[in-house]
C-alpha positions as CSV (number, residue, x, y, z in Angstrom):
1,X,10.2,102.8,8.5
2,X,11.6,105.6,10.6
3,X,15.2,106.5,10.7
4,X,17.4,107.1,14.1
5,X,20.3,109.5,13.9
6,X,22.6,108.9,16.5
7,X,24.2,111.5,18.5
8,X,27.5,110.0,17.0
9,X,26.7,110.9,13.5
10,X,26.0,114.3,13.4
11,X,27.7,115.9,16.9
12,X,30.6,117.0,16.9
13,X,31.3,118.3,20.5
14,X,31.1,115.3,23.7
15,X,28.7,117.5,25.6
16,X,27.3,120.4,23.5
17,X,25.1,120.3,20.9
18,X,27.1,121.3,18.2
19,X,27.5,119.7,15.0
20,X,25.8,119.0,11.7
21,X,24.0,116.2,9.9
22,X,23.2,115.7,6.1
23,X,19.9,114.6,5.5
24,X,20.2,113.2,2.4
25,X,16.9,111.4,0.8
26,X,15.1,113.4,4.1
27,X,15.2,116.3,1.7
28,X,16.9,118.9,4.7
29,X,20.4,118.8,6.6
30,X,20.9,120.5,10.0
31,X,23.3,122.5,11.5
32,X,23.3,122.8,15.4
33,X,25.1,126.1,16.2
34,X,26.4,126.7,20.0
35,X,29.1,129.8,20.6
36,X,29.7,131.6,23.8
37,X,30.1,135.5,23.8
38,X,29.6,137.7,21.3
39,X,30.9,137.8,17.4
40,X,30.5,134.0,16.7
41,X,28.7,132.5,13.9
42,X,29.1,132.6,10.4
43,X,29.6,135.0,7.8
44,X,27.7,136.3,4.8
45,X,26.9,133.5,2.5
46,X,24.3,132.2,0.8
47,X,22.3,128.8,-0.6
48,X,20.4,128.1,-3.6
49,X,17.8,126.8,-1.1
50,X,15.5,128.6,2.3
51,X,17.3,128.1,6.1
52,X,15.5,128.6,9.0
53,X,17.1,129.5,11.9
54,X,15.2,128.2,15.1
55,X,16.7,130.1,18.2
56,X,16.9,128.1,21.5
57,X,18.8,130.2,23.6
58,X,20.3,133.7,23.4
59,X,20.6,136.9,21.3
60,X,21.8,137.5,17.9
61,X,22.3,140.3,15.0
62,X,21.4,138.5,11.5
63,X,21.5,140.1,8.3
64,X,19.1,138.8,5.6
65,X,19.2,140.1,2.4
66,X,19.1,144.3,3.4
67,X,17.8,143.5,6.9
68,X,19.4,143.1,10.3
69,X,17.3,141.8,12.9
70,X,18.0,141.5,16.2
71,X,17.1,137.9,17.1
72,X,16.4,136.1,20.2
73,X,15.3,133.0,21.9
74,X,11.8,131.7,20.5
75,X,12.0,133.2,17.1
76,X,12.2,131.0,14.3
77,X,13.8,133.4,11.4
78,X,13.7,132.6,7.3
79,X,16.3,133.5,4.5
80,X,15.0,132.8,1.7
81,X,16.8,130.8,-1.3
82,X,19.7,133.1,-3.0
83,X,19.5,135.4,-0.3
84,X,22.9,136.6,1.5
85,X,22.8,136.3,5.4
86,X,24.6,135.6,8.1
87,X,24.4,136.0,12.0
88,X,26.7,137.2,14.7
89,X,26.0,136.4,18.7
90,X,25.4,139.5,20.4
91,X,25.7,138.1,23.8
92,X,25.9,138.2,27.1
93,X,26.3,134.0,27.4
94,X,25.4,131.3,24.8
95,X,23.7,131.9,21.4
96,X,22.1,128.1,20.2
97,X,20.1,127.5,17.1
98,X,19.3,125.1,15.2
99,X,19.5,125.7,11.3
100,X,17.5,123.8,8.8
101,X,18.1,123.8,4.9
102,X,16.2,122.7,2.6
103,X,18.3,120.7,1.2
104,X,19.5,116.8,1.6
105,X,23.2,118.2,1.3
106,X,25.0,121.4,2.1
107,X,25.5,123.5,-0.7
108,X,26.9,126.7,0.7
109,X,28.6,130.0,-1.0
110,X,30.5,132.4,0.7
111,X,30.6,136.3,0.4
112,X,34.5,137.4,0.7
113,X,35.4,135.2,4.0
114,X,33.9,132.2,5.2
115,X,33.8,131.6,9.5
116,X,36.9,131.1,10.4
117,X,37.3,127.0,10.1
118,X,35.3,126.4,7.8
């Protein structure tokens, strides 16, 4: 039988989609990143899973591992269990992804300072 996640349950903004949602026996959680500007997103961390970043809208600097890539709209990008990333929005306007882990729960650990919030 399928399973309907209500907008309630996982957003966490009346309008945007911004939020997060753990998946639990699904075997992945989501996060659904929206920032304005440049600078916003979170810092190096990593998981003991993969993420995949799917990029609706936007531009982005992402570091993975030794990398930095310079992502946009249309590119699905991969960090791979263990491996230390993060992403910044580069701007001009909204950066929006949508962030998968592999994982039914977040399990997340932060290098020096996590986003500020969090």
């Amino acid at each position: 039988m399928a399973h309907v996640v209500q907008r309630g349950e996982w957003a966490s903004h009346p309008e945007l989609p911004v939020g997060q949602w753990q998946g639990g026996e699904a075997g992945i959680s989501l996060i659904f990143h929206t920032s304005n500007g440049p600078g916003h997103g979170p810092n190096l961390h990593t998981h003991p899973y993969a993420e995949t970043f799917i990029i609706q809208e936007g531009r982005a600097l992402f570091t993975i591992g030794e990398e930095q890539i310079e992502a946009t709209a249309g590119q699905i990008l991969v960090a791979p269990a263990n491996t230390p990333h993060g992403y910044k929005g580069t701007g001009p306007g909204v950066f929006r992804t949508i962030n998968v882990h592999a994982s039914g729960t977040f399990i997340t650990h932060w290098i020096g300072e996590p986003e500020p919030g969090r």
